[in-house]
MMTF fields as JSON, N, C-alpha, C and O atoms, coordinates in Angstrom:
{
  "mmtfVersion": "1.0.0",
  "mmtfProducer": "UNKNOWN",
  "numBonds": 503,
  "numAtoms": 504,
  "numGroups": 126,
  "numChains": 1,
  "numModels": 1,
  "chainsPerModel": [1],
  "groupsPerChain": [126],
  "chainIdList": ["A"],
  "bondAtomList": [4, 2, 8, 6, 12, 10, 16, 14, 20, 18, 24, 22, 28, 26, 32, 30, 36, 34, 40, 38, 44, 42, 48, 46, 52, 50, 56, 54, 60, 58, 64, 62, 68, 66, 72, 70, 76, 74, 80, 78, 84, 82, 88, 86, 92, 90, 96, 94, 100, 98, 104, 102, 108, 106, 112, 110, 116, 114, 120, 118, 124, 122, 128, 126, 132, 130, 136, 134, 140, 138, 144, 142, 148, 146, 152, 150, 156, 154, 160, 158, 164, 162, 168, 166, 172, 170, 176, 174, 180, 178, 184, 182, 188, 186, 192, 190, 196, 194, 200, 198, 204, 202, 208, 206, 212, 210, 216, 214, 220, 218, 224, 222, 228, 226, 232, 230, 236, 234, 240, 238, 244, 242, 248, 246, 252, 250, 256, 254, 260, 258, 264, 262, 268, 266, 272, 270, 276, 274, 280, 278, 284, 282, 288, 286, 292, 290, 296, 294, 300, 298, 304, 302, 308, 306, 312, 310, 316, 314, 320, 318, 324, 322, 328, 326, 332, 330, 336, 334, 340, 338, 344, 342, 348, 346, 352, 350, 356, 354, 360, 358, 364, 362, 368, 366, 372, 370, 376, 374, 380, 378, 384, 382, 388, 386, 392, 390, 396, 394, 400, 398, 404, 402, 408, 406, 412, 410, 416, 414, 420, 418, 424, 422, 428, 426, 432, 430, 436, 434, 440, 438, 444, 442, 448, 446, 452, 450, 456, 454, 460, 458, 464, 462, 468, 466, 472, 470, 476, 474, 480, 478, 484, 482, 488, 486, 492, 490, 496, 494, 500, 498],
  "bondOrderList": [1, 1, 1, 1, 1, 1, 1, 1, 1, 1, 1, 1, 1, 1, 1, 1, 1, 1, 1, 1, 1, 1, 1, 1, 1, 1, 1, 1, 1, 1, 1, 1, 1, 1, 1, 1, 1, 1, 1, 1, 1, 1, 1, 1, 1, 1, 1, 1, 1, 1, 1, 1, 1, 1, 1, 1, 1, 1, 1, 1, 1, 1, 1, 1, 1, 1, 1, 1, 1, 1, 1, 1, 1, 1, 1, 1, 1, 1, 1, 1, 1, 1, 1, 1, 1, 1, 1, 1, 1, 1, 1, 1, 1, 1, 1, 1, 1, 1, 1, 1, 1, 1, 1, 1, 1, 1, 1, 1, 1, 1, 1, 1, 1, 1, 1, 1, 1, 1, 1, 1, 1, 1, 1, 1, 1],
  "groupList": [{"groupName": "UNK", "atomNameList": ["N", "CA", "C", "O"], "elementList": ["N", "C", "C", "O"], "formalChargeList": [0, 0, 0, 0], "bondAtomList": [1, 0, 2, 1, 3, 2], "bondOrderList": [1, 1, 2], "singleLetterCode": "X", "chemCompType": "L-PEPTIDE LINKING"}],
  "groupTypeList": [0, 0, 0, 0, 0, 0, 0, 0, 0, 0, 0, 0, 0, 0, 0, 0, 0, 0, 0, 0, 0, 0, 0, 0, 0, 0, 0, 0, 0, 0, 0, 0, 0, 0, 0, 0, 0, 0, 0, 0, 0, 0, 0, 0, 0, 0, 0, 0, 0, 0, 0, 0, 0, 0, 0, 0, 0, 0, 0, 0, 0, 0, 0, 0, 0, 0, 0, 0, 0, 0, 0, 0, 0, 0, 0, 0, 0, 0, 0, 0, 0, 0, 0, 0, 0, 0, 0, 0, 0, 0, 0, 0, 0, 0, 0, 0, 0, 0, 0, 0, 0, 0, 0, 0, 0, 0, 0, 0, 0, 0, 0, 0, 0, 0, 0, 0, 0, 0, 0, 0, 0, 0, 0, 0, 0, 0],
  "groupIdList": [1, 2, 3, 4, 5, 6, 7, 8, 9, 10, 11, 12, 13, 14, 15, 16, 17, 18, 19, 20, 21, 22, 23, 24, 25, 26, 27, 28, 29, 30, 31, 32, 33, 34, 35, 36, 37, 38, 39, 40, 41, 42, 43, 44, 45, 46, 47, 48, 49, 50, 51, 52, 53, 54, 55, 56, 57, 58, 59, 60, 61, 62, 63, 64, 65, 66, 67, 68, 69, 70, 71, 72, 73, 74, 75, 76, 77, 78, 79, 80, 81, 82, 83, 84, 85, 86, 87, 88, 89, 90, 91, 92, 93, 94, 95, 96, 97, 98, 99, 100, 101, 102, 103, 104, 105, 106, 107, 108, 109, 110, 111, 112, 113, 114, 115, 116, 117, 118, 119, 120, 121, 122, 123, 124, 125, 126],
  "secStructList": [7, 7, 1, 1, 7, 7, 1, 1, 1, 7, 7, 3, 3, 3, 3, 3, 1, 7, 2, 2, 2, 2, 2, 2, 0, 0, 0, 0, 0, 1, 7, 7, 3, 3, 7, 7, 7, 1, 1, 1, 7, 7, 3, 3, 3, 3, 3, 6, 6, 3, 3, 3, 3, 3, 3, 3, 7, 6, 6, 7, 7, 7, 7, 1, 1, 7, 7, 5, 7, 7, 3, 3, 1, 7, 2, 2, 2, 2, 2, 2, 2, 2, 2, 2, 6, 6, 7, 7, 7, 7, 7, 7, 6, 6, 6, 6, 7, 7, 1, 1, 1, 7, 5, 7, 1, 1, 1, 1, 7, 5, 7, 7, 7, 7, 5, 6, 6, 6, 5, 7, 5, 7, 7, 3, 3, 7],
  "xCoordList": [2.829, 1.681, 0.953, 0.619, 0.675, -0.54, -1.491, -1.976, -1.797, -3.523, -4.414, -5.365, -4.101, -5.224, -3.976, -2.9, -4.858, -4.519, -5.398, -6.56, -4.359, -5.672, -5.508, -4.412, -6.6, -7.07, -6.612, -6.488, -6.505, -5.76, -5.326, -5.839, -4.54, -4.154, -5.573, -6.582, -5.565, -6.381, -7.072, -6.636, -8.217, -8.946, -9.864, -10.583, -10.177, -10.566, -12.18, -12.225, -13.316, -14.529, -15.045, -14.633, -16.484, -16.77, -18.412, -18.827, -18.918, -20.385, -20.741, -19.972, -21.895, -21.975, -24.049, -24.642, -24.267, -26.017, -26.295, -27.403, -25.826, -25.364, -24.703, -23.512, -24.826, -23.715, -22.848, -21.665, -24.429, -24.087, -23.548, -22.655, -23.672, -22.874, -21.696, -20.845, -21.265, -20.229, -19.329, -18.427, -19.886, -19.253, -18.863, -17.771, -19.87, -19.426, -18.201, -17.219, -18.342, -17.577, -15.927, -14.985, -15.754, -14.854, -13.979, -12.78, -15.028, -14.239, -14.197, -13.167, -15.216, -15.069, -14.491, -13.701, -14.536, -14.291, -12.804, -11.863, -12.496, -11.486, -10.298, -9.154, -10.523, -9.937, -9.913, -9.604, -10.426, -9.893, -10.368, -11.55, -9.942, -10.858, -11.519, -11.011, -12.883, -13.912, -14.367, -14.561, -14.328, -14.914, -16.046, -16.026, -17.063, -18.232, -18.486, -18.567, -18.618, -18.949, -19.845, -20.858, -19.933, -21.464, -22.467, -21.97, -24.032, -24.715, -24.627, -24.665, -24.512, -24.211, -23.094, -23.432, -22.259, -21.079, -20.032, -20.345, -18.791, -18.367, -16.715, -16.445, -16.109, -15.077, -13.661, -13.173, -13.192, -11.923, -10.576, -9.851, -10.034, -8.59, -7.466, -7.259, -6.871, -6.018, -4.41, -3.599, -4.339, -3.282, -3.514, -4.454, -2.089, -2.32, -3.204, -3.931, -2.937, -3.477, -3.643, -2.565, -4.256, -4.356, -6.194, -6.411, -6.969, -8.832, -9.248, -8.744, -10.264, -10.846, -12.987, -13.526, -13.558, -14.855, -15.7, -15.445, -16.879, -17.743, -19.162, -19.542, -19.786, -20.99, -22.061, -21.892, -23.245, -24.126, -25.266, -25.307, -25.809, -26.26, -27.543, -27.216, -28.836, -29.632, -29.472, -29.493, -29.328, -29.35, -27.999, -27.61, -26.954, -25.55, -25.403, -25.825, -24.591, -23.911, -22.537, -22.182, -21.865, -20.712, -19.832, -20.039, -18.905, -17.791, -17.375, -17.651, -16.815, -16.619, -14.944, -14.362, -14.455, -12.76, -12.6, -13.298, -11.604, -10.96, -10.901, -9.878, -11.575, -11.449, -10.876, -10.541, -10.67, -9.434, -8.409, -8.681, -7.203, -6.155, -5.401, -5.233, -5.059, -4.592, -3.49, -3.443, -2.239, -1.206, -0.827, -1.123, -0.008, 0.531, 1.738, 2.367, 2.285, 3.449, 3.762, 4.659, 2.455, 2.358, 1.022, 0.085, 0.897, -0.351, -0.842, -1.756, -0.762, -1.068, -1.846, -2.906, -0.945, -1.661, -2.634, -3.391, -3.192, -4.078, -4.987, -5.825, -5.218, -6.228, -6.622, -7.83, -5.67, -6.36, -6.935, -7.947, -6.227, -7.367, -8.447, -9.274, -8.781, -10.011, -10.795, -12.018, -10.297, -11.079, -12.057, -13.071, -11.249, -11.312, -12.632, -13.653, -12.345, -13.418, -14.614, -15.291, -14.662, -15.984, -16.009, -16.798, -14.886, -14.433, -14.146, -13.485, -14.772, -15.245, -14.293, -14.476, -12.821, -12.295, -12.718, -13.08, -12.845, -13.134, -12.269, -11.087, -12.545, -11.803, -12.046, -13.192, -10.82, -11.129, -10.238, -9.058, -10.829, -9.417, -9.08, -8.17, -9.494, -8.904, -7.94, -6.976, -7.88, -6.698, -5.323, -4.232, -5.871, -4.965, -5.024, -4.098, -6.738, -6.156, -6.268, -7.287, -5.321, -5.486, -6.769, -7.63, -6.722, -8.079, -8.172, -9.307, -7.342, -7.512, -7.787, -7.817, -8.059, -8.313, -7.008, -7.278, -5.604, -4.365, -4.363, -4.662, -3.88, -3.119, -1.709, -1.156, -1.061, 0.142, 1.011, 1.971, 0.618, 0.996, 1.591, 1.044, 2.889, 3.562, 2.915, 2.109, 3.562, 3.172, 3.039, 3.638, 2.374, 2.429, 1.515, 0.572, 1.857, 0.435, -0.527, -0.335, -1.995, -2.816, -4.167, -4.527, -4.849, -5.963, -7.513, -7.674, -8.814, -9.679, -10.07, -9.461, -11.72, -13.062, -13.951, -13.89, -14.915, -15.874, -16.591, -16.842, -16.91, -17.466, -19.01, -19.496, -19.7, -21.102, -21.934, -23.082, -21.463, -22.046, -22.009, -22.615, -20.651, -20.261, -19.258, -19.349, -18.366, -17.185, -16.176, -16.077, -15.425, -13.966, -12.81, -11.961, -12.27, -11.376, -10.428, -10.706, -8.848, -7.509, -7.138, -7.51, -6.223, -5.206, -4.069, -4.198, -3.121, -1.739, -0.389, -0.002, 0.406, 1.271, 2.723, 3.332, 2.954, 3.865, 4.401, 5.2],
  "yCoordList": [2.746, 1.876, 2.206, 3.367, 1.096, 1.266, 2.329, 2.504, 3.018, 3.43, 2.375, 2.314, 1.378, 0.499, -1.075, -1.432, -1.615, -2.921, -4.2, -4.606, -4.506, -5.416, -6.571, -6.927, -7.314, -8.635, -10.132, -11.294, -9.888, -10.312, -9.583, -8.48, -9.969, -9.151, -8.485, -8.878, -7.172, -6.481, -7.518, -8.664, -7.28, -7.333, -7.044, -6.145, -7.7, -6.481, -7.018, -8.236, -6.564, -6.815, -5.811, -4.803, -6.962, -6.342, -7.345, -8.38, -6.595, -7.417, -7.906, -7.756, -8.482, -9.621, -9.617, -9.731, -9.346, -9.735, -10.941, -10.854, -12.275, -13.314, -14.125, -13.831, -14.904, -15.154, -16.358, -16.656, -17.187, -18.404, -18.313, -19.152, -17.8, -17.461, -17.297, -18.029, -16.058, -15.762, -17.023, -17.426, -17.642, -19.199, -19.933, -20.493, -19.958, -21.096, -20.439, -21.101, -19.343, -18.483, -18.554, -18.804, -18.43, -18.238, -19.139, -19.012, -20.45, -21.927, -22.411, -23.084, -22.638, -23.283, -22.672, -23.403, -21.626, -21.251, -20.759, -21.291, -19.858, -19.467, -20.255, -20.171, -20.817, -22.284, -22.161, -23.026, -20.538, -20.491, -20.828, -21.172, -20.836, -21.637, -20.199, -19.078, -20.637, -19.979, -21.286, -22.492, -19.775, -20.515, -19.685, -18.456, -20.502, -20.285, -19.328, -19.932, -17.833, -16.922, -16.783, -17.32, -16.067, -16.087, -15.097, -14.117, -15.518, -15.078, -14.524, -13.358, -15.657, -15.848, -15.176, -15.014, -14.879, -14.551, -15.485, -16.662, -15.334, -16.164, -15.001, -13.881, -16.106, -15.758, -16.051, -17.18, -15.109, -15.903, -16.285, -15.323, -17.505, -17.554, -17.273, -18.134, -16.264, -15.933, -16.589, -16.941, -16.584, -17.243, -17.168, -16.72, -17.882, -18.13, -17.072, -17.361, -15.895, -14.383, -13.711, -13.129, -13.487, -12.606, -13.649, -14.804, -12.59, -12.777, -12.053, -11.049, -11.864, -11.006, -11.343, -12.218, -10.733, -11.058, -10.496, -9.531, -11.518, -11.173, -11.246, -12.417, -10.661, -10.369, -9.839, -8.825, -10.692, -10.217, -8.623, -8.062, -8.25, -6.851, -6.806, -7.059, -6.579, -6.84, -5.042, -3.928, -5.404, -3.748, -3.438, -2.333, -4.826, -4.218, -3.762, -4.184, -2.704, -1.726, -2.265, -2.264, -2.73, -2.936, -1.645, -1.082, -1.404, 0.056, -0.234, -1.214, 0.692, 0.947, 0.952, 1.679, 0.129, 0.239, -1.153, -1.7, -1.46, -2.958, -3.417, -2.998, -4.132, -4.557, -5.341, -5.419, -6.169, -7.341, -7.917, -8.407, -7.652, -8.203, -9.66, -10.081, -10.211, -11.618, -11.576, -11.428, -11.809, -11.175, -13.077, -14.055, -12.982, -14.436, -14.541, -13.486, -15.536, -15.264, -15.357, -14.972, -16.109, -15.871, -15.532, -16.301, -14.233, -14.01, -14.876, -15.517, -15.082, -15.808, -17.195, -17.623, -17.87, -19.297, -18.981, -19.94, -17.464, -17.412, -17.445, -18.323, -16.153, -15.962, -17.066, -17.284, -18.243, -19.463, -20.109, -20.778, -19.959, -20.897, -20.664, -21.55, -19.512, -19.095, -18.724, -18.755, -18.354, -18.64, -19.894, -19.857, -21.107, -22.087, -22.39, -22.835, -21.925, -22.192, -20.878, -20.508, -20.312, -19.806, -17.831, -17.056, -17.649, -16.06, -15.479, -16.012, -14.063, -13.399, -12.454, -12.371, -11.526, -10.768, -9.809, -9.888, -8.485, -6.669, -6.165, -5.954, -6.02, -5.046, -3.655, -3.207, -2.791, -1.386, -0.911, -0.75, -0.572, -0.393, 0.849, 1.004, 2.246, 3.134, 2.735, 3.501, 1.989, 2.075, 0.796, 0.684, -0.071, -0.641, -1.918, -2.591, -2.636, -3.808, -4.757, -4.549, -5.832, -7.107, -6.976, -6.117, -7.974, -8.979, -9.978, -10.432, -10.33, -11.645, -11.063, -11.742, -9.052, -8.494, -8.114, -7.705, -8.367, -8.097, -7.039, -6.782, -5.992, -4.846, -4.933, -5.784, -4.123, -4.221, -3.619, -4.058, -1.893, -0.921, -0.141, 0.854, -0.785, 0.215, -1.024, -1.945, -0.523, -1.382, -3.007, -3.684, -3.682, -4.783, -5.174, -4.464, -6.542, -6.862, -7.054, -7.196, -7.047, -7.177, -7.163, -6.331, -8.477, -8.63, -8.846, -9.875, -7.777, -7.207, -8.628, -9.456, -8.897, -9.835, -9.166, -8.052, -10.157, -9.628, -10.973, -12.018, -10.654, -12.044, -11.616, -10.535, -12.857, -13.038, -11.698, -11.653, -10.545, -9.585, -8.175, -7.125, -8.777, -7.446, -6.819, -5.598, -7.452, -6.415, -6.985, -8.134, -5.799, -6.12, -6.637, -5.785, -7.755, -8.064, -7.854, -7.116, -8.779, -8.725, -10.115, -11.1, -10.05, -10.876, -10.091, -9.629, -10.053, -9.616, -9.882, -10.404, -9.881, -10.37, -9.656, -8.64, -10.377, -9.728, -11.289, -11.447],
  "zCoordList": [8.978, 8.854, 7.546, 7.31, 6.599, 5.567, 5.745, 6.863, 4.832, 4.802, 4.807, 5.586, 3.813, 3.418, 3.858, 3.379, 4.966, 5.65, 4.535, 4.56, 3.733, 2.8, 3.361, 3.795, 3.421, 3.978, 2.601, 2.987, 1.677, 0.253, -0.88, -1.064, -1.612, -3.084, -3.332, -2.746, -4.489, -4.768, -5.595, -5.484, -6.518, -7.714, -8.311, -7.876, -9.529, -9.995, -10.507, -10.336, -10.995, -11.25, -12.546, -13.12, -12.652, -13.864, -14.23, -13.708, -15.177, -15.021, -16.398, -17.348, -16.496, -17.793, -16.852, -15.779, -18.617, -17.821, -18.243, -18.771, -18.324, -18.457, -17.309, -17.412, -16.373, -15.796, -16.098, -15.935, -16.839, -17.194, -18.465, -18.583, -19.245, -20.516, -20.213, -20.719, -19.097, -19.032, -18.843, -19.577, -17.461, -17.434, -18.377, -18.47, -19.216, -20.251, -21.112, -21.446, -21.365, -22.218, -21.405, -22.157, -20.557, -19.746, -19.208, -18.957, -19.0, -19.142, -19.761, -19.785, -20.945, -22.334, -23.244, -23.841, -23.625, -24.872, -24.35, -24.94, -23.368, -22.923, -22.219, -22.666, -21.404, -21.195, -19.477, -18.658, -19.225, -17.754, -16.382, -16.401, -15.45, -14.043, -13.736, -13.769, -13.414, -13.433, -11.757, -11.605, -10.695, -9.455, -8.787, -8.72, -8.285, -8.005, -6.645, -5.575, -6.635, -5.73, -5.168, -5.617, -4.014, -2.908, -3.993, -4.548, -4.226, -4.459, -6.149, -6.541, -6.885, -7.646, -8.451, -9.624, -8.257, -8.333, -9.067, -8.886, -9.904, -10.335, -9.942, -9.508, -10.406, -10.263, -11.274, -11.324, -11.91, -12.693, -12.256, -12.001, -12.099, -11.082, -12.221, -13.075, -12.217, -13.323, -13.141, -13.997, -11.685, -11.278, -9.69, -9.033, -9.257, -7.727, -6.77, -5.82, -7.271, -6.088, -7.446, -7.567, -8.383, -9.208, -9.756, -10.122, -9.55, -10.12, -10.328, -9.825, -11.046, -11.294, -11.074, -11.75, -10.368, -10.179, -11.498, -12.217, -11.56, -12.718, -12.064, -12.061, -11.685, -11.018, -12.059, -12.736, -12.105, -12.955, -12.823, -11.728, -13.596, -13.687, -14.604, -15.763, -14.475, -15.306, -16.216, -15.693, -17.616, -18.268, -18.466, -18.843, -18.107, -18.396, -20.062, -21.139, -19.606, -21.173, -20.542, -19.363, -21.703, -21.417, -22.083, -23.158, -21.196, -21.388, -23.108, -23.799, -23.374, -24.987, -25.274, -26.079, -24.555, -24.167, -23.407, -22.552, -23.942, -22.928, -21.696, -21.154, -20.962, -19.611, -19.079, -17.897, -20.142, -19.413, -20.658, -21.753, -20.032, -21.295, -20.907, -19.763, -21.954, -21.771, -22.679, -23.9, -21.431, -22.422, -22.765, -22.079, -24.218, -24.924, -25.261, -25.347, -25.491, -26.118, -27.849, -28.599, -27.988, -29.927, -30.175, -29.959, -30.69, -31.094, -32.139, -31.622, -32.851, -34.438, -33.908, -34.364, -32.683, -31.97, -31.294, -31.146, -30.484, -29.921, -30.553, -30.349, -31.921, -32.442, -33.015, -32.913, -33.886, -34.225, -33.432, -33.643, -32.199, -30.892, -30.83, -31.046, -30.542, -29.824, -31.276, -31.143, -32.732, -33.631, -34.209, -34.905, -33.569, -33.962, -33.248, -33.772, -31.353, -30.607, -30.686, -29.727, -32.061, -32.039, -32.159, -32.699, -31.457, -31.313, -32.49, -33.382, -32.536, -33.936, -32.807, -31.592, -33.954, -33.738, -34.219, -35.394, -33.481, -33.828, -34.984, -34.715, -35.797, -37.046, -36.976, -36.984, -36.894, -36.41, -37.3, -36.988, -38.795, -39.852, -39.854, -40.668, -39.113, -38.504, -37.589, -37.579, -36.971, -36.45, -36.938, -36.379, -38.189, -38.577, -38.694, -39.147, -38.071, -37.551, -38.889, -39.547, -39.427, -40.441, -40.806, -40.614, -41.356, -42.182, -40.714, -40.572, -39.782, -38.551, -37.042, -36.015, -37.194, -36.717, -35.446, -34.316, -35.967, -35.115, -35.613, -36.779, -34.43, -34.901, -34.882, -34.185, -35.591, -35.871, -36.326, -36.96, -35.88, -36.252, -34.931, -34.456, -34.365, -33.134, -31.658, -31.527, -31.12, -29.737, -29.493, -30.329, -28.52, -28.843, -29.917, -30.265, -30.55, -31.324, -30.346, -29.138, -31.193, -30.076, -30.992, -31.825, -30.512, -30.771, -30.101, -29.446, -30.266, -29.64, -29.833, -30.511, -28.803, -28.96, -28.161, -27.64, -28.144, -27.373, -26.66, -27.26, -24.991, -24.627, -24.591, -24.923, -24.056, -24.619, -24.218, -24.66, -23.391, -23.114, -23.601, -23.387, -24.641, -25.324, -24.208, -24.079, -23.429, -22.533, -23.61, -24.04, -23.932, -24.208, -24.425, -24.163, -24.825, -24.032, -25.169, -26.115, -25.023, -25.363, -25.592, -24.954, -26.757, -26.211, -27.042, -28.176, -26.36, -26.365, -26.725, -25.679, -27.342, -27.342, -26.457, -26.79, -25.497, -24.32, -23.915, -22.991]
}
């Protein structure tokens, strides 16, 4: 028998002192379904059983490391996308990244942002 009897797939959470930003950020700018949680709560549907919750926090510090990655299959089309729609990529030239803020030194490529709260994110090339 299980230790842990889960009632659905795991997932995963994270906060934004924004919620409505986050929304807009998340369905507009990002392209993704963003569904409406108890008590103001939002939710990202990443796929069929895979979400991630975004629950607001007054005083959020967002972590100093990546929280959510979005893996692609061409980096070069993402970053023009989401450049196009407004997204300012992280340049970290200690560790290598372009002038378009891809890194590209070992591993996958991979390019940092930041959403309206300052969390982390990715996009990937995988």
């Amino acid at each position: 028998m299980p230790t842990l009897e889960l009632t659905r797939p795991p997932f995963s959470g994270f906060a934004v002192d924004d919620i409505e930003a986050a929304r807009t950020f998340y369905a507009d700018t990002l392209g993704l379904t963003v569904v409406d949680g108890e008590m103001g709560l939002i939710h990202l549907q990443l796929t069929e059983t895979s979400e991630v919750l975004i629950y607001p926090r007054p005083h959020h510090e967002p972590a100093p490391y990546t929280i959510l990655n979005f893996p692609v299959a061409d980096i070069e089309a993402a970053v023009d996308a989401l450049a196009a729609k407004g997204v300012t990529f992280q340049h970290y030239p200690d560790m290598g990244t372009d002038q378009r803020g891809i890194f590209r030194r070992g591993g996958p490529l991979i390019a940092w942002f930041t959403d309206p709260a300052g969390n982390v994110l990715s996009v990937l090339e995988a």
